[in-house]
N, C-alpha and C positions, 0 to 999 in steps of 0.2 A: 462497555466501551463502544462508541460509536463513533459513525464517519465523522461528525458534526464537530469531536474533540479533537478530529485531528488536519481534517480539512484548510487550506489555505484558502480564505474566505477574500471576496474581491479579486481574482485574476485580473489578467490582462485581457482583452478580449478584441474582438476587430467585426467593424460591421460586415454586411452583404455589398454592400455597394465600394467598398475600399478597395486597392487595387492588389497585386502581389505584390509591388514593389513595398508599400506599405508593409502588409503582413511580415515582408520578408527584414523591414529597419526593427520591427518591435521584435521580433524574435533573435535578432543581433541587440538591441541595446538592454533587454533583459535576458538572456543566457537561458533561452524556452525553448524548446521544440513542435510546441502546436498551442492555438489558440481557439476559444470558443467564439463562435458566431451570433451576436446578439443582436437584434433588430427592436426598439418600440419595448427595451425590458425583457423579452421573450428571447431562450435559447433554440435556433435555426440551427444549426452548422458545426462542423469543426471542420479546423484545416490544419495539419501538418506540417513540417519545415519539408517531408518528402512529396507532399502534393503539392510545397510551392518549388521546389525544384525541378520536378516532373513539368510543372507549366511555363519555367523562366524558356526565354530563350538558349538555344545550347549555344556554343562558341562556335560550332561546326554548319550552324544553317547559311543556308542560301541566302539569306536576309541583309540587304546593308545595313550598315551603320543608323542610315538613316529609317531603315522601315521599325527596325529593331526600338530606336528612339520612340519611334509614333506608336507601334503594337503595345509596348510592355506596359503601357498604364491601361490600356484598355480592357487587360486582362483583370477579371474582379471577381473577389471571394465567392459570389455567388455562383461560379461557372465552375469552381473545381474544387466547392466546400465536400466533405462529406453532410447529408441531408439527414440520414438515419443514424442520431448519436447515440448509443450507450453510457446510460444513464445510472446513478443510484443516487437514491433518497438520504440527505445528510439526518435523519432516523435510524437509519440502517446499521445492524452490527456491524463492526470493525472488520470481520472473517467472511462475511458476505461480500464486502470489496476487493478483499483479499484473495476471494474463489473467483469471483466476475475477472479481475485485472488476470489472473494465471491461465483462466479458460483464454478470454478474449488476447492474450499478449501482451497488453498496456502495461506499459509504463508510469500510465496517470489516466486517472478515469476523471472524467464530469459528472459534478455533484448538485443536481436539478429540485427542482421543489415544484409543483403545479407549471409546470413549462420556463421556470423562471433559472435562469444560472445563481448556485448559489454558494460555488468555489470548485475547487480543483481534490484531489486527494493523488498523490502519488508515492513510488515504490520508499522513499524519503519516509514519506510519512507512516508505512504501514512496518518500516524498521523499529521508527519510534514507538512502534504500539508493541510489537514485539520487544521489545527493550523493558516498559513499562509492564506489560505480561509476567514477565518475569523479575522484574526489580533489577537486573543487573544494576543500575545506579546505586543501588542500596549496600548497605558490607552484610558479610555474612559469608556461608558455604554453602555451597551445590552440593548433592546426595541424591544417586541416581539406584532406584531398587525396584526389581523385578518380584511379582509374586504374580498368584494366581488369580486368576480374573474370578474371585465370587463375592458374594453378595457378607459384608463385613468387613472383609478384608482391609479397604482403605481406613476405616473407623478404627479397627485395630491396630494400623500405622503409625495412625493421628495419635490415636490415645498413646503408645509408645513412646512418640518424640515429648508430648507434651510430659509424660510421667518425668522426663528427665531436664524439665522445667527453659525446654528450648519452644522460642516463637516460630513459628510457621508463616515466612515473608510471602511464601509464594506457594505453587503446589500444580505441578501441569500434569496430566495423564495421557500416555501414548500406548498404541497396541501393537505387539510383534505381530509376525508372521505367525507364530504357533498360538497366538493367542492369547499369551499371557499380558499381563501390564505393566508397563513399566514409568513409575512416577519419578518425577523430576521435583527434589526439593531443594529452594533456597528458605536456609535456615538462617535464624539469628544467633550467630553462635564463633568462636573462633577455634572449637577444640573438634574438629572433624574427624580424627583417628578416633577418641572417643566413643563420636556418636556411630560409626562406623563398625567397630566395636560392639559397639551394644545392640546396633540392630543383625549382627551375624549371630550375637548369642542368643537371637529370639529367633533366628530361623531363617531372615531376612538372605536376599541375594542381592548384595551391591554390587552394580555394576559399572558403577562409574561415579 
């Protein structure tokens, strides 16, 4: 899974040379919070809906009507872009955007190729990869079981569900605190007490 499947390709974008008042129509008529800064093909910039409110005028300045008039277009992307954008490579695992957007905060990361803007990826999209992670779209049951973290064990799982001639839609692994592992199975299957059943008679700890 990569950024690239899930990526909104072609954003909106605003040059260096445009003003805020600009930045600030396209971000009301498409329902955005921040735009990339593209110049000649090449990504320069990002600006935010908070770094163009940070530079509008307040309602509270000293300014008439009229200075206010004459200032607000002269104000322009390139005086209060951010310059140093945080990037990833639409190549890039899905979980690498996914660590970069939670370290950095974002919301929505920019997706670059050789200095070139090459779409957007946001929290939207990395739901959907988590959705598809797991098949939730798909029918079936969830089957949550704890065992011991050694070397077979999953193989021994596997072989178990399959002995009982059920498909394995999905299959995630997590780690407690004590160390043990806890797999997360969506099954193809509609008899869950069953299978439930049959992996406590093998020794299994379901846990959910």
């Amino acid at each position: 899974m990569f950024v690239r499947d899930y990526m909104s390709a072609d954003p909106i974008t605003i040059e260096p040379n445009d003003s805020v008042g600009d930045a600030l129509e396209l971000l009301k008529d498409h329902a955005i919070r921040r735009l990339p800064v593209v110049s000649k093909g090449r990504l320069v910039g990002l600006v935010t809906k908070t770094d163009l409110i940070k530079a509008s005028p307040s309602p509270a300045t000293s300014l008439s009507i009229h200075e206010i008039n004459y200032l607000y277009p002269k104000i322009k992307i390139r005086d209060i872009m951010t310059k140093e954008v945080v990037t990833i490579g639409p190549g890039a695992a899905i979980e690498e955007a996914a660590v970069t957007m939670r370290e950095n905060k974002f919301g929505t990361l920019v997706v670059a190729e050789k200095g070139a803007l090459v779409g957007l990826i946001t929290e939207s999209d990395l739901f959907k990869a988590f959705i598809d992670v797991f098949s939730f779209d798909r029918p079936g049951i969830r089957v949550m079981v704890a065992f011991d973290d050694e070397v077979g064990e999953l193989g021994k799982l596997a072989s178990l569900i399959s002995s009982l001639d059920i498909f394995i839609i999905s299959l995630i692994i997590t780690y407690a605190v004590d160390g043990r592992a806890n797999v997360v199975m969506r099954l193809k299957s509609d008899h869950r007490e069953m299978v439930v059943d049959e992996l406590e008679k093998s020794g299994y700890d379901v846990i959910g």
